[in-house]
Each structure stands twice: as C-alpha cells, then as structure tokens.
C-alpha positions as CSV (number, residue, x, y, z in Angstrom):
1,X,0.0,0.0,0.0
2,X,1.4,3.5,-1.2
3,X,-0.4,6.4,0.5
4,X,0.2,10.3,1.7
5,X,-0.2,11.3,5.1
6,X,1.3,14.2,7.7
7,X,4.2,14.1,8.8
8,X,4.7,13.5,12.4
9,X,7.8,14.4,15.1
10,X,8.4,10.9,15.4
11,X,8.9,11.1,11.0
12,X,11.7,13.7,11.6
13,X,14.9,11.8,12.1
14,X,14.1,9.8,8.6
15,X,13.1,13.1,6.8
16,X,15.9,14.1,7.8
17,X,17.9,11.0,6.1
18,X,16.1,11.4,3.1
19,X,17.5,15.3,2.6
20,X,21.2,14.1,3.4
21,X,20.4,11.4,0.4
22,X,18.7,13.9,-1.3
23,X,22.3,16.4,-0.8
24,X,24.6,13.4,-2.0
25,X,22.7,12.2,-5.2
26,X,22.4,16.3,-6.0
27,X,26.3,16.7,-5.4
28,X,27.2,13.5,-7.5
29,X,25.0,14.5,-10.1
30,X,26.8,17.7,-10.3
31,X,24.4,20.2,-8.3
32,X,25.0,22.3,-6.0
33,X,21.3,22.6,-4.7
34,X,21.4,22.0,-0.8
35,X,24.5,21.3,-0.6
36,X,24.7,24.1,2.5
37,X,22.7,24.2,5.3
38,X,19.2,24.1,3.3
39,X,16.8,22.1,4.1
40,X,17.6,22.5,7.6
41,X,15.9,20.3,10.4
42,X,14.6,23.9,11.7
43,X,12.9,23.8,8.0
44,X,11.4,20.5,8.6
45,X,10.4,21.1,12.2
46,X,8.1,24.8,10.6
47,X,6.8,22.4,8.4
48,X,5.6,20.1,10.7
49,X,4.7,22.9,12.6
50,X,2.4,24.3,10.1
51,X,1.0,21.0,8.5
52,X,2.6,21.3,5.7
53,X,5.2,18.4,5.8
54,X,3.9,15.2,4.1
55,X,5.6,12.2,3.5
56,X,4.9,9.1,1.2
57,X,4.3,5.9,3.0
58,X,5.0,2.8,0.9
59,X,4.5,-0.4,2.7
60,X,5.9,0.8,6.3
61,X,8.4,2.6,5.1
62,X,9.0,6.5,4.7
63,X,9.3,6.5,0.8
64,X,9.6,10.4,0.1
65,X,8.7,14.2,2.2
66,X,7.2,17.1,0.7
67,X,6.1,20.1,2.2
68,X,2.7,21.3,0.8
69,X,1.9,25.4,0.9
70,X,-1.3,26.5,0.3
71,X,-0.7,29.9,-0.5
72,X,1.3,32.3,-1.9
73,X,5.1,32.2,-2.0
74,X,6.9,35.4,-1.6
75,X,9.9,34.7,-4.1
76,X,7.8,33.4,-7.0
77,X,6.0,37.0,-7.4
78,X,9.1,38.4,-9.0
79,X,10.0,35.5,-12.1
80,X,11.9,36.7,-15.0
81,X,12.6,34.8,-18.4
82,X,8.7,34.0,-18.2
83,X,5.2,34.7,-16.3
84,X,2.5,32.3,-14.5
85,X,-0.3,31.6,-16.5
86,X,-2.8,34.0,-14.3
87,X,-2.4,36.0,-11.5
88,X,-3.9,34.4,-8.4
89,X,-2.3,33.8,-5.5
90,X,-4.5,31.0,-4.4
91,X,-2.4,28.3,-5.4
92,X,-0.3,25.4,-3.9
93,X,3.5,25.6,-4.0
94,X,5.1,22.1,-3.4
95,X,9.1,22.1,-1.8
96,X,11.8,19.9,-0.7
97,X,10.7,17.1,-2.2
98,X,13.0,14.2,-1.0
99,X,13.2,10.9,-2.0
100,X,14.8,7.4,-0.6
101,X,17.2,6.0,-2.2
102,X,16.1,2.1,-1.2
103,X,13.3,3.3,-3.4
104,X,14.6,5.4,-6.5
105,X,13.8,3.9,-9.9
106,X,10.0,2.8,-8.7
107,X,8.4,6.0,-10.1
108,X,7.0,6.8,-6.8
109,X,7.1,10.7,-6.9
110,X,4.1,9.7,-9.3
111,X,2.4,8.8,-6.2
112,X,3.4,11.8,-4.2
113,X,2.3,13.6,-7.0
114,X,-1.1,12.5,-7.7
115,X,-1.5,12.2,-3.6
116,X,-1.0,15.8,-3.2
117,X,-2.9,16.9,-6.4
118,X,-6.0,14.8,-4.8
119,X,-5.1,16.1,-1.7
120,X,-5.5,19.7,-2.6
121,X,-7.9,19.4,-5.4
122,X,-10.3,18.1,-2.7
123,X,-9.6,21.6,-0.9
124,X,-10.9,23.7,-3.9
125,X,-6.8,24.2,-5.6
126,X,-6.1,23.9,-8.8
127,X,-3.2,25.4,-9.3
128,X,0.5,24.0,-8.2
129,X,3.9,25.7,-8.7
130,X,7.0,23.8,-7.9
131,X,10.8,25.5,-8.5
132,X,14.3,23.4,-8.9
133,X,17.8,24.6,-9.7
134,X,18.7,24.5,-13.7
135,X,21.7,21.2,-12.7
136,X,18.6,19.3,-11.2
137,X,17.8,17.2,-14.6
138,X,16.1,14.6,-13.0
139,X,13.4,16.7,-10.8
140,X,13.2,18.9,-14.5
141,X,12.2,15.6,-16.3
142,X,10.0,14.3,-13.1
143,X,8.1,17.8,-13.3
144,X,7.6,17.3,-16.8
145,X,6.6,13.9,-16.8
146,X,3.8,15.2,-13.9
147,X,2.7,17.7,-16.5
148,X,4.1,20.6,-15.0
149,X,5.0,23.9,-17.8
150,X,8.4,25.6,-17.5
151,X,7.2,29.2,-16.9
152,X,10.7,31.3,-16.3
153,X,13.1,31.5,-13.4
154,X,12.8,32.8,-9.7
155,X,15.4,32.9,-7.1
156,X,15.3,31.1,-4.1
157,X,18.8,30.6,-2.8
158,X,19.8,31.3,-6.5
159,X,17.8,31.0,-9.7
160,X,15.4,28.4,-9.9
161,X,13.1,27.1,-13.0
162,X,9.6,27.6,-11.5
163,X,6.7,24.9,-13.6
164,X,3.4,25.2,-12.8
165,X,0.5,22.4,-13.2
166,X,-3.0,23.4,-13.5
167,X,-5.8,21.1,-12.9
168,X,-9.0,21.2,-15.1
C-alpha cells in the first residue's frame, strides 16, 4: 500500500535521512542545490509545525517528504525569463521534495504527485507551482513527466526554474 499522510515528530529523524540522500545524489549528479545548510531540520520542524510536511508511505516505510503550501510564496511574485499563467495567488506551492534511495527507480514521486494533487484538489486548488535549480535534470524531467510547464526562473537561494501544473 502507497499512501500520503502528515508528517509527524516521530517522521523527523528519517526526513531528515532522506534530505542528506537527497544532498549526496544532488552533489554526484553535479548540483550544488542543498548542498549548504538548506533544508535544515529547523525547516522541517516549521513544516511540521504548520502542517505542511507530508511524507509518502509505501509499505511501512517512509518512501519520500514534501512540504505542501497553500498559499502564496513570496519569491515566485518576481519570475523573470517568463510569467505564470494567471495571476492568483490561491495556489499550492510544493518544496523539498526528498526521496529514498532504497526506493529510486519505482516511479513513486508519481504517487506523491497525484496524492497531493487529490489532496488539494479536494480543498478547492487547482493550481500547483514547484521550483528546482537549472543542474537538477532529473526533478526537470519528473516535473515534466507530472505535466508541469516551464514558466521562467525565480530565485530562491539562486535562480530556480519555476513549472506550474493546473488542474481542469
């Protein structure tokens, strides 16, 4: 069984595993994205604190963390290179998205995905924005894959491609 739930305080030490996976796969691939002190465990613990960290649960095992934002965010009202395709700021921006490694290859950020589209698209949102740095191929071609559109560039912590997925 694959599903989406909160994430808890007892989740943190493993959310926490899965960003320093998530910082050595990024720095062999030839990032540098997080490889500094971002995502922090103070990060994780705000999203925890505002129920917005989410992990995917496959089996009984953490799979992959995500924090969900309902909302705008600050740094994707000034994109160059591009614009969003409307306006509003009632939208859902999904960040540090993390993955296991004892699971890479099994496609399950389609599951994280679709659990946080349903998730949100059951709160009235139709409208998701994600960001990743121009070295992150792989998270470019999962985004794409999701049907996200490459809109322009933002910076957070450096420029960022910003995609946005709209539901219908």
């Amino acid at each position: 069984m694959i599903y989406l739930r909160k994430a808890e305080p007892k989740d943190i030490s493993e959310i926490m595993k899965l960003i320093q996976e998530a910082r050595l796969f990024l720095a062999a691939s030839g990032s540098d994205q997080w490889q500094g002190a971002y995502p922090a465990l103070a990060d994780i613990e705000r999203d925890l604190l505002l129920s917005q960290g989410h992990v995917l649960v496959s089996g009984d095992k953490i799979a992959a963390y995500a924090s969900v934002i309902a909302g705008e965010e600050p740094a994707y009202s000034k994109m160059t290179q591009g614009s969003w395709s409307n306006s509003s700021r009632d939208y859902v921006t999904i960040h540090r998205i993390a993955a296991s490694k004892a699971f890479r290859g099994q496609h399950l950020t389609q599951f994280l995905f679709s659990n946080i589209f349903n998730l949100m698209a059951a709160k009235g949102y139709r409208d998701f924005r994600v960001d990743t740095h121009p070295a992150n191929l792989i998270m470019q071609h999962i985004f794409e894959r999701e049907g996200f559109v490459k809109r322009g560039l933002v910076d957070i912590n450096g420029v960022r491609i910003a995609y946005q997925k709209e539901l219908v």
